[in-house]
VOKOL-374431 format. One line per field, with one value per residue (C-alpha): residue in three letters; residue number from 1; x, y, z. Coordinates in nm, 3 decimals, padded with zeros to 5 digits. Example, Ala and Ser with C-alpha at 12.3 -4.5 7.8 and 13.67 -1.06 7.14 Angstrom:
residues 2
res ALA / SER
n 1 / 2
X 01.230 / 01.367
Y -00.450 / -00.106
Z 00.780 / 00.714
***
This chain:
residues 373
res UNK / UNK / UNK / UNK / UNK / UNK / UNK / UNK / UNK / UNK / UNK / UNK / UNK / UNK / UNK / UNK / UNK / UNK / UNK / UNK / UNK / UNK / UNK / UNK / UNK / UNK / UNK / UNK / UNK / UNK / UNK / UNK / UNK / UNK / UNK / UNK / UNK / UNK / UNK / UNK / UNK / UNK / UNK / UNK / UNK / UNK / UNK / UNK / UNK / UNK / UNK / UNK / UNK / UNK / UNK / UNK / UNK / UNK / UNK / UNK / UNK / UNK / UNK / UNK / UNK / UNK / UNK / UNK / UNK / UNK / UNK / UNK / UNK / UNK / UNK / UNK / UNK / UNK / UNK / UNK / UNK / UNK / UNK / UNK / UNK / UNK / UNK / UNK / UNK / UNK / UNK / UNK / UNK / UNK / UNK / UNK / UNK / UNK / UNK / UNK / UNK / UNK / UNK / UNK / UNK / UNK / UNK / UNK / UNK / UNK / UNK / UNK / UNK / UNK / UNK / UNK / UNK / UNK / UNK / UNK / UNK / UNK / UNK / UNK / UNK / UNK / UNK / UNK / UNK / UNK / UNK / UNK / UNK / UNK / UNK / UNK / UNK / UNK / UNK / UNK / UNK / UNK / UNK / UNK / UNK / UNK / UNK / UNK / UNK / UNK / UNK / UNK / UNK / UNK / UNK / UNK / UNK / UNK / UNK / UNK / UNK / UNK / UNK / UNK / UNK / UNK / UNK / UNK / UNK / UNK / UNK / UNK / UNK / UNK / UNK / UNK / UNK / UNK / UNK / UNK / UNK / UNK / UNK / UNK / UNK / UNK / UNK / UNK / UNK / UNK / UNK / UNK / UNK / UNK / UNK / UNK / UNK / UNK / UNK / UNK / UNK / UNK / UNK / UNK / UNK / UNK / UNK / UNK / UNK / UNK / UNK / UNK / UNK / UNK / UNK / UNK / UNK / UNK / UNK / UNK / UNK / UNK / UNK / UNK / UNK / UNK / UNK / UNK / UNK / UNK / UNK / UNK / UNK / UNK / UNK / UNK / UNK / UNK / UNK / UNK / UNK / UNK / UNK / UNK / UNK / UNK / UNK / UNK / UNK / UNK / UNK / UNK / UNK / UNK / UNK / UNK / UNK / UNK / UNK / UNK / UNK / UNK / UNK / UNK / UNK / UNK / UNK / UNK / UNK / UNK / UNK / UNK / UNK / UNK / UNK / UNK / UNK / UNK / UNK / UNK / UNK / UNK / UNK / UNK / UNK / UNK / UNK / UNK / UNK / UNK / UNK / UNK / UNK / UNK / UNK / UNK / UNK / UNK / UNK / UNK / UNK / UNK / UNK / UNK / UNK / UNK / UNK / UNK / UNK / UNK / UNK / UNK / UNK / UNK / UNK / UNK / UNK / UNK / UNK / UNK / UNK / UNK / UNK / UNK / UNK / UNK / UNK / UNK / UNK / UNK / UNK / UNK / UNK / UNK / UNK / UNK / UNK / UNK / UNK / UNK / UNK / UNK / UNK / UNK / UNK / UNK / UNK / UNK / UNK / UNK / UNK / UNK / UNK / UNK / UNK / UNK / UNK / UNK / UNK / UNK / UNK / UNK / UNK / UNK / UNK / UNK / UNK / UNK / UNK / UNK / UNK / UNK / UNK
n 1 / 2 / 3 / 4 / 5 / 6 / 7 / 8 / 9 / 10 / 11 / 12 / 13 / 14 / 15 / 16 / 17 / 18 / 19 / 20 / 21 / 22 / 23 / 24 / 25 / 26 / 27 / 28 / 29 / 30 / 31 / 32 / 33 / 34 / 35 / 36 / 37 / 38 / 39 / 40 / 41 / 42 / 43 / 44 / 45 / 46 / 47 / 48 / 49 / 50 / 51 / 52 / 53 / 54 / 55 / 56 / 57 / 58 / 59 / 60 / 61 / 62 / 63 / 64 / 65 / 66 / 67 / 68 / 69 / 70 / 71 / 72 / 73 / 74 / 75 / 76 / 77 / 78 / 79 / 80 / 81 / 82 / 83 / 84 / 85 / 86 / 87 / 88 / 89 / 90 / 91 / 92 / 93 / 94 / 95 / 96 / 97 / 98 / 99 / 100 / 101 / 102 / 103 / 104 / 105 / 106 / 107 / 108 / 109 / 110 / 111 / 112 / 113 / 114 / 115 / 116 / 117 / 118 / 119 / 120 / 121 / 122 / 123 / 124 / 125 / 126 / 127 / 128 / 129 / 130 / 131 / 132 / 133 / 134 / 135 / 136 / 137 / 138 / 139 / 140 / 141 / 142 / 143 / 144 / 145 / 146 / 147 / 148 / 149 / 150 / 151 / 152 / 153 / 154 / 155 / 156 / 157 / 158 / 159 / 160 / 161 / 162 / 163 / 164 / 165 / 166 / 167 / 168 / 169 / 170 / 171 / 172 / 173 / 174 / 175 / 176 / 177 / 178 / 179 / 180 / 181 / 182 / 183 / 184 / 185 / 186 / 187 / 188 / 189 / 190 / 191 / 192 / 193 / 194 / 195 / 196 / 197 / 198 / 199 / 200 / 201 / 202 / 203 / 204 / 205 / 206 / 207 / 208 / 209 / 210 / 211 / 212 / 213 / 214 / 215 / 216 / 217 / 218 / 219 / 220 / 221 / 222 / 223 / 224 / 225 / 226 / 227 / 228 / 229 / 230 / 231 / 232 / 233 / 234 / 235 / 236 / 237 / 238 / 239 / 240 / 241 / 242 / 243 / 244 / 245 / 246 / 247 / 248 / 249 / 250 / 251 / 252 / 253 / 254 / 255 / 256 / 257 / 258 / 259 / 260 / 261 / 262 / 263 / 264 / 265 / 266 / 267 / 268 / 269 / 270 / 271 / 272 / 273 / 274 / 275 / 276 / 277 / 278 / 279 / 280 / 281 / 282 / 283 / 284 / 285 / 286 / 287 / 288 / 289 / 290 / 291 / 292 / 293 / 294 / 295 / 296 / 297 / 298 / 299 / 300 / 301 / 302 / 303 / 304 / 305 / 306 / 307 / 308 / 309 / 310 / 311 / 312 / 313 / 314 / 315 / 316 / 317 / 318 / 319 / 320 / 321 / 322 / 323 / 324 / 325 / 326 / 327 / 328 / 329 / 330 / 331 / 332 / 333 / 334 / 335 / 336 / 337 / 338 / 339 / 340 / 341 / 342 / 343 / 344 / 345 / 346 / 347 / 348 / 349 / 350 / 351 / 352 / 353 / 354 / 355 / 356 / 357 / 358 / 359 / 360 / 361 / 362 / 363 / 364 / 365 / 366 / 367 / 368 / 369 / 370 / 371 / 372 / 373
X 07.633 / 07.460 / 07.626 / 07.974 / 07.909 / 07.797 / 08.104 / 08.357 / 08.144 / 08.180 / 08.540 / 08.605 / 08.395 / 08.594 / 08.910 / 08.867 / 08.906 / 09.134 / 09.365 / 09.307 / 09.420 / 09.702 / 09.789 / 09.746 / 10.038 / 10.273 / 10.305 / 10.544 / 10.314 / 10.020 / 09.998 / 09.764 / 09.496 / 09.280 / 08.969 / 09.019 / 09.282 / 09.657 / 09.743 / 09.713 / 10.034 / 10.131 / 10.411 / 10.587 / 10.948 / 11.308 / 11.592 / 11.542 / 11.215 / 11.295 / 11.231 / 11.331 / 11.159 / 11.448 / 11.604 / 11.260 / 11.179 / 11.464 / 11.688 / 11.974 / 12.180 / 12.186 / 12.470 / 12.601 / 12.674 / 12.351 / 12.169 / 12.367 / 12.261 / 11.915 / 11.795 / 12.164 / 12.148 / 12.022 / 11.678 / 11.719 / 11.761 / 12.023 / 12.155 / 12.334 / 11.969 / 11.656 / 11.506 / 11.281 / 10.999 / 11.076 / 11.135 / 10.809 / 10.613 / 10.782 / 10.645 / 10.270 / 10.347 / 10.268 / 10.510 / 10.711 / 10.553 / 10.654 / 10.728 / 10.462 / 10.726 / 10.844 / 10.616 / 10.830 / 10.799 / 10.488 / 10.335 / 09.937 / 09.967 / 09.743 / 09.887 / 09.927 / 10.231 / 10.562 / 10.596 / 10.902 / 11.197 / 11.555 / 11.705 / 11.321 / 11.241 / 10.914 / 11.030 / 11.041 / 10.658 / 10.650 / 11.031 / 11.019 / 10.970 / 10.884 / 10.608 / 10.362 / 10.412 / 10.410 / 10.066 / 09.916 / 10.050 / 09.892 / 09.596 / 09.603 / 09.637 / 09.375 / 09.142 / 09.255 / 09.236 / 08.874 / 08.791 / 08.894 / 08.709 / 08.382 / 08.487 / 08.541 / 08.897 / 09.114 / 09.184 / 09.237 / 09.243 / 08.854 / 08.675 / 08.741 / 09.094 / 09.180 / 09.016 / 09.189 / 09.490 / 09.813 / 09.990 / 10.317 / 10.553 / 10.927 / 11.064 / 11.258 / 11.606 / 11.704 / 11.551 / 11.745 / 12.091 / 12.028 / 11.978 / 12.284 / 12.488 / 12.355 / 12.603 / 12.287 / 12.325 / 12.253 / 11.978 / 11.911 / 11.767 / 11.560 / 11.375 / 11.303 / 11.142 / 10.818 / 10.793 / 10.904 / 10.659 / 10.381 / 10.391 / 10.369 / 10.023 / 09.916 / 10.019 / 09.823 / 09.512 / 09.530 / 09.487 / 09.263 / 09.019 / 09.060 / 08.941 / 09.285 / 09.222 / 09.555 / 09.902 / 10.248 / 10.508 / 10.858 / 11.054 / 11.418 / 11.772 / 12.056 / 12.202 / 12.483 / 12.644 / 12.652 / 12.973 / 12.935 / 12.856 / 13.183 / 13.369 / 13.258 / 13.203 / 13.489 / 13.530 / 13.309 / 13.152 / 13.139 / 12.948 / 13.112 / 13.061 / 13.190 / 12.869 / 12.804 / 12.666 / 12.465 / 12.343 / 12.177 / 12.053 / 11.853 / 11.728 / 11.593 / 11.410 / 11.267 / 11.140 / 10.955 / 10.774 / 10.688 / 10.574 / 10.421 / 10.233 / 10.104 / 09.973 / 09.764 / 09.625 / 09.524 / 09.289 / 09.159 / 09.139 / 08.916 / 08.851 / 09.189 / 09.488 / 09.811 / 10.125 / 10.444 / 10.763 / 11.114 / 11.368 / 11.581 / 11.643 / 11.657 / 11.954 / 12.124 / 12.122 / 12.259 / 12.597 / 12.635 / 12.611 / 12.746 / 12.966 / 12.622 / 12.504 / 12.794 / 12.889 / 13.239 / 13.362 / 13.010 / 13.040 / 13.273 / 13.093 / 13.083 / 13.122 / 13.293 / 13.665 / 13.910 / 13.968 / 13.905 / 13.782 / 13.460 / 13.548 / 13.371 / 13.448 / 13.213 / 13.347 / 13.374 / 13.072 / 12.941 / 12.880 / 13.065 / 13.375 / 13.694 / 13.465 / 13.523 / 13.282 / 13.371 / 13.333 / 13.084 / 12.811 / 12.718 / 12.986 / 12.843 / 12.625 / 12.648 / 12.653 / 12.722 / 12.765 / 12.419 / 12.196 / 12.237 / 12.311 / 12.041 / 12.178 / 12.121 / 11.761 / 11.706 / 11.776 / 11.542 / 11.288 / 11.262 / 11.281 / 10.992 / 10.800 / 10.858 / 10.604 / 10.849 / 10.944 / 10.620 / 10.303 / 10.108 / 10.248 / 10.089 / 10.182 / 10.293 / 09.979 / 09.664 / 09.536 / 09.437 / 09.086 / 09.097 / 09.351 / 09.478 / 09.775
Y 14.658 / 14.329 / 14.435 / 14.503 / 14.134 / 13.939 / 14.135 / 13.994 / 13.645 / 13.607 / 13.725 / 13.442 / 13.173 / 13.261 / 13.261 / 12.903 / 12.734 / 12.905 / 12.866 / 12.517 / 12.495 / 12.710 / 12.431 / 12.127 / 12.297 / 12.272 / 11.890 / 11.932 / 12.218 / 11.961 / 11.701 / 11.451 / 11.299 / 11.029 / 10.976 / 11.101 / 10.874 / 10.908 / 10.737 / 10.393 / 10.246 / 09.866 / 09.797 / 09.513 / 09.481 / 09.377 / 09.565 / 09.867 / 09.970 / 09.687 / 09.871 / 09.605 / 09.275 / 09.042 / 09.124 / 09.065 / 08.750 / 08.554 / 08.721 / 08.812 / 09.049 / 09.382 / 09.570 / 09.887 / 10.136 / 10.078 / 10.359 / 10.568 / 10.932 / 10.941 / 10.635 / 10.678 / 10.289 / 09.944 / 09.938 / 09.653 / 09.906 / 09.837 / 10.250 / 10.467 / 10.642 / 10.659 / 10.468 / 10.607 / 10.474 / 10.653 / 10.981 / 10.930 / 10.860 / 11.154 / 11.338 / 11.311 / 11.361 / 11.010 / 10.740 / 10.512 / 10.190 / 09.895 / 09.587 / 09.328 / 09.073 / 09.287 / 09.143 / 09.374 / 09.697 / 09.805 / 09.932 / 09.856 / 09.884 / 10.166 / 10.372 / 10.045 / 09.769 / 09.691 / 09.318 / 09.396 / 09.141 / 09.200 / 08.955 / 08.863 / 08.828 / 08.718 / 08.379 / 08.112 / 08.142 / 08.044 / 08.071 / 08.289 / 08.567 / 08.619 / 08.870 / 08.549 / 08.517 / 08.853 / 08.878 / 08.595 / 08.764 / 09.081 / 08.828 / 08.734 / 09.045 / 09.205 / 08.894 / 08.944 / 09.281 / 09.327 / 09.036 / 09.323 / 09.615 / 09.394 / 09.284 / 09.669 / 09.585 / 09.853 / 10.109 / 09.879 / 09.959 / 09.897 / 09.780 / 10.179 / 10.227 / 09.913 / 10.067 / 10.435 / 10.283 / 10.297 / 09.992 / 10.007 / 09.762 / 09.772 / 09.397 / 09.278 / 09.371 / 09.030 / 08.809 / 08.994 / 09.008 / 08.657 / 08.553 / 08.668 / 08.508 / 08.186 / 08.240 / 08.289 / 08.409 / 08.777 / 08.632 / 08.407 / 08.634 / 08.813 / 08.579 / 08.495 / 08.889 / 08.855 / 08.544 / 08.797 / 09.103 / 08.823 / 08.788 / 09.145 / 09.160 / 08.885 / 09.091 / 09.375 / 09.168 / 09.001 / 09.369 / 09.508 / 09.154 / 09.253 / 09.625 / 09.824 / 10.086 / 10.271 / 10.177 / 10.296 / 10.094 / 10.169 / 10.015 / 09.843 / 10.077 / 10.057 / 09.726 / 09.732 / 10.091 / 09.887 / 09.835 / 09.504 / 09.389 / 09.593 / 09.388 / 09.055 / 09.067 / 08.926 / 09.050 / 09.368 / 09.540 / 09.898 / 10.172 / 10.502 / 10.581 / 10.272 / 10.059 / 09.722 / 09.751 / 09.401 / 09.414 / 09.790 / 09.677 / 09.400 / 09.632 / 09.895 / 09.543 / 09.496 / 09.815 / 09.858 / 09.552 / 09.708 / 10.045 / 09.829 / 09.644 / 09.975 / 10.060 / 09.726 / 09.766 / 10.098 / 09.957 / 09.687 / 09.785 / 10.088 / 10.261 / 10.213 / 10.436 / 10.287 / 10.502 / 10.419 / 10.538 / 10.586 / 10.520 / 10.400 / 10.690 / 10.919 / 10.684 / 10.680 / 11.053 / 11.053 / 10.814 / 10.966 / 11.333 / 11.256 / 11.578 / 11.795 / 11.619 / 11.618 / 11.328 / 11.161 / 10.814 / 10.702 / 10.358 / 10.324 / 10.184 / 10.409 / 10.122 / 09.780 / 09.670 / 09.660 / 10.059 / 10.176 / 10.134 / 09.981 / 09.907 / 09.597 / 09.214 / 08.969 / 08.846 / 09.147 / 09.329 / 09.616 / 09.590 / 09.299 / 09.248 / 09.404 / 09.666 / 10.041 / 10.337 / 10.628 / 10.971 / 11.183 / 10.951 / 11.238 / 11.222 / 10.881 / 10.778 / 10.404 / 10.281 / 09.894 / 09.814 / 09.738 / 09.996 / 10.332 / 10.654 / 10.904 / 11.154 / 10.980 / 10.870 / 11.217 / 11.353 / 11.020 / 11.105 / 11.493 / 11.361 / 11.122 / 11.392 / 11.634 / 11.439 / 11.464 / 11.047 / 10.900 / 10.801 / 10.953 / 11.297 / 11.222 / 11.352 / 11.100 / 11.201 / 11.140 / 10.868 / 11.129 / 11.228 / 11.514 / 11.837 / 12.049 / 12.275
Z 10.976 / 10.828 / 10.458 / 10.592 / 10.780 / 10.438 / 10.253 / 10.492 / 10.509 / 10.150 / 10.090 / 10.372 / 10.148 / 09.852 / 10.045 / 10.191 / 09.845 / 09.734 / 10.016 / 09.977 / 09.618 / 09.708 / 09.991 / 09.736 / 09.564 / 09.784 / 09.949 / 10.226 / 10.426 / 10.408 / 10.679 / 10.725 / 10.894 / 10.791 / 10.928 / 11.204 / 11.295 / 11.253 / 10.889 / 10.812 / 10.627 / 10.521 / 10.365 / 10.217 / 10.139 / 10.189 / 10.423 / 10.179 / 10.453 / 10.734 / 11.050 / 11.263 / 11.086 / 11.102 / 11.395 / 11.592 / 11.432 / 11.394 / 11.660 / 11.421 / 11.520 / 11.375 / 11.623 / 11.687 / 11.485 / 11.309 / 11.421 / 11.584 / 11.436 / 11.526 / 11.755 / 11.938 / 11.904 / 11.674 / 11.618 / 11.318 / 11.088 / 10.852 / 10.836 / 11.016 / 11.086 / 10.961 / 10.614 / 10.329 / 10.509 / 10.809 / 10.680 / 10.477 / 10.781 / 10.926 / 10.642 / 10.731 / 11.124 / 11.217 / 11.426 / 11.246 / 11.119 / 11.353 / 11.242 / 11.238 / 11.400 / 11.728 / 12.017 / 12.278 / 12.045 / 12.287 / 11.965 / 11.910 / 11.563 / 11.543 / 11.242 / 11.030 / 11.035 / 10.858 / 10.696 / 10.563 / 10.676 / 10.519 / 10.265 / 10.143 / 09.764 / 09.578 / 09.481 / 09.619 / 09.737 / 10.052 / 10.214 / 10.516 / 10.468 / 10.100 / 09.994 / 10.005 / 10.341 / 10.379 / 10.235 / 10.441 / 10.773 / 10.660 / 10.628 / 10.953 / 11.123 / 10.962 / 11.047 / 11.408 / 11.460 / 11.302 / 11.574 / 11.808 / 11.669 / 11.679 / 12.050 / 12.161 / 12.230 / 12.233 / 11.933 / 11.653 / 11.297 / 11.165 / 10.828 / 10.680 / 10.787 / 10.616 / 10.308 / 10.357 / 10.412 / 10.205 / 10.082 / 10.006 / 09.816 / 09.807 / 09.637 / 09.383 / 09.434 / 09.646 / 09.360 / 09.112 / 09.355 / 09.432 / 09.082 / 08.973 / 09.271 / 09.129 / 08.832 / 08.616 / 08.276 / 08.248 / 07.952 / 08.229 / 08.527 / 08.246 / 08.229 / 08.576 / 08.567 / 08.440 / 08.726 / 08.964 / 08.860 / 08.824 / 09.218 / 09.281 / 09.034 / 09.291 / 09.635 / 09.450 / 09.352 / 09.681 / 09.859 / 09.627 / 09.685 / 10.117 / 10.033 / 09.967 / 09.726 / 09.751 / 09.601 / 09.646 / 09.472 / 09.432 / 09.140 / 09.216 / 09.268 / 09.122 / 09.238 / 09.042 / 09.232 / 09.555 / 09.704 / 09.806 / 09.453 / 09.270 / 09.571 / 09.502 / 09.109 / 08.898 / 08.539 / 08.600 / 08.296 / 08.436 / 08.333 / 08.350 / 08.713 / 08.809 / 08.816 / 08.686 / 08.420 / 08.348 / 08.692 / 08.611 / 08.301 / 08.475 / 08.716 / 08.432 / 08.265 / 08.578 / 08.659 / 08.325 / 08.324 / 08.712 / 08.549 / 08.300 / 08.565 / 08.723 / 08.441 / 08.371 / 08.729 / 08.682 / 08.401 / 08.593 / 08.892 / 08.825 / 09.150 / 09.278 / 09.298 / 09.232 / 09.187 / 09.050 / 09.228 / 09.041 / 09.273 / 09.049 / 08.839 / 09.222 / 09.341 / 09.004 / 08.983 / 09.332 / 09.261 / 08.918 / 09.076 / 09.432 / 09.453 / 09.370 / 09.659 / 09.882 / 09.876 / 09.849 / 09.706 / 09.599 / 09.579 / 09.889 / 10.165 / 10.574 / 10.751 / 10.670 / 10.586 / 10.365 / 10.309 / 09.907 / 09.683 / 09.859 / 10.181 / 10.175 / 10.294 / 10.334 / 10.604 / 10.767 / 10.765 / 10.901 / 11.277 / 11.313 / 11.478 / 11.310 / 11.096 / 11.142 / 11.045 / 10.914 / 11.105 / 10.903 / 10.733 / 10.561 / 10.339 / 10.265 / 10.025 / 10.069 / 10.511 / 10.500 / 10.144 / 10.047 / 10.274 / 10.206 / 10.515 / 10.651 / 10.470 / 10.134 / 10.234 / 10.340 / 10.006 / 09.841 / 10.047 / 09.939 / 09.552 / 09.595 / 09.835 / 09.538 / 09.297 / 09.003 / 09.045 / 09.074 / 08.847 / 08.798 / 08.945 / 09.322 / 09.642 / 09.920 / 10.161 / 09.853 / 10.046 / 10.322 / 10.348 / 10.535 / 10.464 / 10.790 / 10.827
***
């Protein structure tokens, strides 16, 4: 009786591991739960992860149909649906990341906050709502809600969920875009990058100094597929899908002297974890395979006006009166122009969840602490 007990005791204890190793293999059956709370995210960015930043704090309007596939209405998303960052979230089985701005969200920033705020770049410093000031109202939060924790007051983020947490960083595409609506030389916004990729080594440092130990940085897409750039460009040097091709070259510079970056921290900052993210070379793939995909007229925008070949006008943008959207945003790779549809963050979000875009090879839930199915 006892041996037939052990037997099956020790065929469990061997099982356990390797079940576990067998679960580490595949990333999308693995869920998350960090320390006992649901996971902690930050993240800083532009409209490529605004979740609602601009519309909460400066009251611009962000109408319907933004939204209409899966909130049935605007939430300050600029998408048909949900972004990367949502489907991310959705990922480890926690809520969406509010943004820091929305005082009437109801949320109690419990699983982290979004700083995010559309149209923002890196430089100038301190223009509402650059990464600086992204970073100092990250400062200020956390300074506030450890005042809570140490008060008892409610079931705020403490001094080890800071630490757990994941920090994410999405910038660089607005100083690049704006840069070149400046009439800057293509030789010209070059150099501005290592300025640019200088204040994202700071945001980094900055984290790393308040106790953030894990990274997630995506690099910049490419800029130069967007309909609203092939509508306004004169004199376009296109690549052969149709993409400008100066404004994609900027964006590769860019991203390697990002990768570059990542890899410099990762030497200094010894005990940290900080992962690059390609999501450059996931959207590219997408536009220059959109049929594979599904997709049709890749660089013609869901909703806007003006009909192909991008059915973009500035002055008629997406949600505004006078714009119409198209049908099926499936079919759509690109929503408003600049933003892309669910269905094409869907399909970014499975590449990066697959580990095959980011460095080192990491899955999206590392910063976890504890496994469960």
């Amino acid at each position: 009786m006892h041996s037939h007990f052990l037997s099956h005791f020790f065929f469990f204890f061997l099982l356990v591991p390797l079940l576990c190793l067998l679960l580490l293999s595949f990333p999308h059956t693995v869920h998350c739960q960090c320390s006992k709370r649901p996971p902690v995210i930050f993240n800083f960015g532009d409209s490529n992860s605004d979740t609602g930043g601009l519309a909460a704090g400066l009251g611009f309007p962000i109408n319907s149909p933004n939204g209409r596939i899966f909130f049935n209405r605007s939430t300050g998303r600029f998408s048909d649906g949900r972004l990367l960052i949502d489907l991310l979230c959705q990922s480890l089985n926690t809520s969406f990341v509010s943004p820091y701005l929305d005082s009437l969200g109801g949320s109690k920033f419990t699983n982290g906050a979004n700083f995010a705020v559309a149209g923002s770049a890196t430089l100038p410093k301190f223009v509402p709502f650059s990464l600086s000031i992204q970073l100092m109202q990250f400062l200020h939060y956390k300074a506030r809600t450890l005042e809570l924790v140490t008060t008892g007051s409610g079931n705020s983020i403490n001094d080890e969920g800071f630490r757990n947490a994941l920090y994410m960083i999405d910038i660089g595409q607005n100083d690049l875009s704006n840069s070149f609506s400046k009439n800057l030389t293509y030789a010209q916004v070059i150099k501005r990058i290592p300025s640019i990729i200088t204040q994202i080594k700071n945001a980094i440092n900055t984290l790393y100094n308040q106790g953030g130990r894990n990274f997630w940085i995506h690099n910049t897409g490419p800029f130069g597929c967007l309909p609203q750039k092939l509508s306004l460009v004169q004199n376009k040097d296109l690549d052969p899908y149709g993409c400008i091709s100066s404004y994609n070259s900027a964006a590769r510079v860019f991203n390697e002297g990002l990768r570059h970056l990542c890899v410099e921290m990762r030497s200094e900052l010894k005990d940290a974890k900080v992962v690059y993210v390609d999501i450059y070379s996931i959207k590219y793939d997408l536009i220059a395979n959109a049929t594979k995909y599904g997709f049709s007229s890749p660089l013609m925008a869901c909703c806007g006006f003006g009909g192909p070949p991008y059915n973009y006008n500035i002055k008629v943008t997406c949600g505004n009166p006078g714009s119409q959207a198209c049908d099926d945003g499936s079919k759509f790779i690109s929503w408003d122009g600049i933003h892309y549809t669910e269905a094409a963050n869907t399909i970014i979000a499975s590449k990066v969840l697959s580990t095959a875009y980011s460095t080192p090879r990491t899955t999206f839930d590392f910063f976890c602490s504890q496994l469960t199915i």
